[in-house]
C-alpha positions, 0 to 999 in steps of 0.5 A, a space after each residue: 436491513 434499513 437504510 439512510 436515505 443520502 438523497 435522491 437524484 433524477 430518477 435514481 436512488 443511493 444510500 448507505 447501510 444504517 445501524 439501528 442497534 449494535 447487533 446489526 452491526 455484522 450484518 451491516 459491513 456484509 458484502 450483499 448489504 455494503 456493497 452488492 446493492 450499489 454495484 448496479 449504479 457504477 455506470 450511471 455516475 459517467 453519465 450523472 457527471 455529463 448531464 446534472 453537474 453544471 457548478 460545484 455545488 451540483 458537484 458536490 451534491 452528486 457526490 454526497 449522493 452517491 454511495 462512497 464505495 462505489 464513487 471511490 471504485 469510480 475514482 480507481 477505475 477511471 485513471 486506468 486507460 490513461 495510464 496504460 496509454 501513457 505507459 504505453 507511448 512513452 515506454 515507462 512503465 513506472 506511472 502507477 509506481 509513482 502513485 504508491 504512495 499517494 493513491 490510498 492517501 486520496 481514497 482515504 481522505 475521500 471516506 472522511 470526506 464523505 463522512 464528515 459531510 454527510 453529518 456522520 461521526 468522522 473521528 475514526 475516519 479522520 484519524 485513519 485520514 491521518 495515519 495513512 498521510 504520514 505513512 505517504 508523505 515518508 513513502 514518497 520522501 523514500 521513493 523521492 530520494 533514491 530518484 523514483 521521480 525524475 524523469 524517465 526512471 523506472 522499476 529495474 524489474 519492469 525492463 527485466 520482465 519485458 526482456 523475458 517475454 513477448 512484447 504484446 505479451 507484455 502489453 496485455 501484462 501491463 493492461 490489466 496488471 499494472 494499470 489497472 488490478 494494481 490501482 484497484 488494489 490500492 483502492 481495496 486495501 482502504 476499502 477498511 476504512 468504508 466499513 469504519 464509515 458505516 459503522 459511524 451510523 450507529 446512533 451518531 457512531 460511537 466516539 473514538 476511544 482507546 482501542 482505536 488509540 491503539 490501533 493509530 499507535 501501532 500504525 505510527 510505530 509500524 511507519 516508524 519501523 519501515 523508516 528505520 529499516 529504509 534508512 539503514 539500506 539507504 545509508 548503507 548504499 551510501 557507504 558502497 558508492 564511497 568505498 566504490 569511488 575510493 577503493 575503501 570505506 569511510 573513516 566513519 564508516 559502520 561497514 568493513 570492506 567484506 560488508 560493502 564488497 558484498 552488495 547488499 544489507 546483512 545489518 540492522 534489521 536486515 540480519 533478522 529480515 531479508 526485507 524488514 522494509 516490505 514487511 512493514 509495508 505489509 502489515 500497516 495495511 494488515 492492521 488497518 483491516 484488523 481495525 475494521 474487524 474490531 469497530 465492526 465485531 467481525 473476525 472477518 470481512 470482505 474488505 480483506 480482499 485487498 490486503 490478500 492482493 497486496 500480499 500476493 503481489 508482494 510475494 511476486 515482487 519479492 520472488 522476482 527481486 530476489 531471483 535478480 540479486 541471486 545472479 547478481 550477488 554471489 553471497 544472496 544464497 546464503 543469505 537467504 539460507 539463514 534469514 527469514 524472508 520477512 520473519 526472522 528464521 529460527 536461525 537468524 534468532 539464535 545466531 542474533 543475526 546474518 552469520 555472514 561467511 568469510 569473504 576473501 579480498 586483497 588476500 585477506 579474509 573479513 567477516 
């Protein structure tokens, strides 16, 4: 495998991977060619950033010498004791939770970044860039809204999580999960867009084309679809604090009272998925990988590592969310018995949605 000489510093050489011809491809995204020969260098760029950086352009020539992937791991790793003694001092847990949003935004500019100044073809890169900022910007709006940033909010699972287990128990949860693995995750899930990066070295990189057209359509109608599926549980809540201040629904309500009594979404999306929001959430990043594996004619990669994680924790965090609303809601059993957890359920697709059952209020019943 050769190599492009980025630049050297004092003593220390980096460099990225460099495709000569289109059969080198799949050798070069390799984990023991991208990645394993720049692991070592990690722990050097503290000690460069202390000791050779003396203006911006000392800065930014640091930058550009140094291996992408390894300064963007760089980048993860270094807020992470902040936010666990953030977390820890304050009692909020919720620090990495207001980064969601934001964090796989900034690493994805900082791969177009490196491209675009290291005089490779960023077109790829860019348009990633961009996809992933307009999957931010609705995210944060969506977390934003229901009140994710105003001071002292955090995550209701977080509390109902500490309440179950030992305080130091969940001091070492939050050390190595929440401050640390889940930032990294965020850092892994655009470890795709590094191996878009490299295969831009083939000759100048090939131009951006139609499949990579496609691939940002699909990634905008996926952004779309979350949009749609958050705004349906949005106006749905809306609708039950009315009903819970007048003892009735709106006159322009989409909701019977059977509806809003129950206490959560059975509509829309939500009568074919228990949480068509987090599947979206799931497969954007699915398709980001999937457009690695396509630029760099492999049926797989390690840089699906971070979606694997991704997927875990949501299962995690679904298992957990949903165990709270079935001692919450009486009716969330059944629910579950119908829809499928992020696919419609065979049952849901012939029924053509939640069959929910009769819900007796007043006396009466409503379906």
């Amino acid at each position: 495998m050769k190599y492009v000489d980025t630049s050297v510093l004092p003593g220390l050489l980096f460099t990225i991977p460099v495709i000569k011809n289109a059969t080198d491809v799949p050798d070069l995204v390799a984990w023991e060619h991208s990645v394993q020969p720049f692991l070592d260098w990690l722990l050097l760029i503290l000690g460069h950033l202390m000791n050779d950086v003396h203006s911006l352009q000392d800065l930014k020539f640091l930058y550009l010498s140094i291996n992408p992937f390894v300064s963007g791991l760089g980048m993860a790793l270094l807020p992470a004791p902040i936010f666990f003694l953030r977390s820890e001092l304050t009692g909020n847990y919720s620090v990495v939770d207001r980064l969601w949003s934001i964090l796989p935004v900034l690493f994805n500019a900082h791969f177009a970044l490196w491209s675009y100044w290291n005089a490779l073809n960023p077109g790829r890169n860019t348009a990633l860039f961009l996809c992933s900022v307009i999957w931010g910007i609705r995210l944060t709006y969506n977390f934003w809204r229901k009140g994710g940033y105003k001071p002292g909010e955090e995550d209701y699972r977080w509390a109902v999580l500490r309440a179950k287990i030992p305080r130091w128990v969940f001091s070492f949860f939050n050390l190595t999960f929440i401050s640390t693995f889940q930032v990294l995750v965020l850092y892994m899930i655009t470890a795709p867009a590094y191996v878009i990066l490299l295969t831009s070295t083939s000759v100048r990189g090939e131009p951006f084309g139609i499949v990579d057209a496609g691939f940002c359509a699909l990634l905008l109608g996926i952004v779309a679809f979350e949009y749609i599926a958050d705004q349906q549980q949005w106006d749905y809540h809306r609708a039950r604090q009315v009903y819970k201040k007048r003892s009735r629904p709106a006159l322009d309500s989409a909701y019977s009272p059977a509806d809003l009594d129950r206490g959560f979404l059975t509509k829309g999306l939500w009568a074919f998925s228990r949480h068509p929001n987090f599947l979206a959430e799931q497969s954007f990043w699915v398709v980001v990988y999937l457009w690695s594996c396509v630029v760099s004619r492999t049926t797989y990669n390690w840089s699906g590592a971070g979606v694997v994680a991704l997927l875990a924790i949501f299962q995690g965090s679904t298992t957990l969310t949903e165990a709270i609303s079935s001692e919450k809601y009486p009716e969330y059993q059944h629910y579950r018995t119908q829809v499928g957890r992020f696919f419609p359920s065979v049952w849901s697709v012939v029924r053509s949605g939640y069959d929910a059952p009769a819900v007796l209020r007043d006396g009466k019943k409503y379906k």
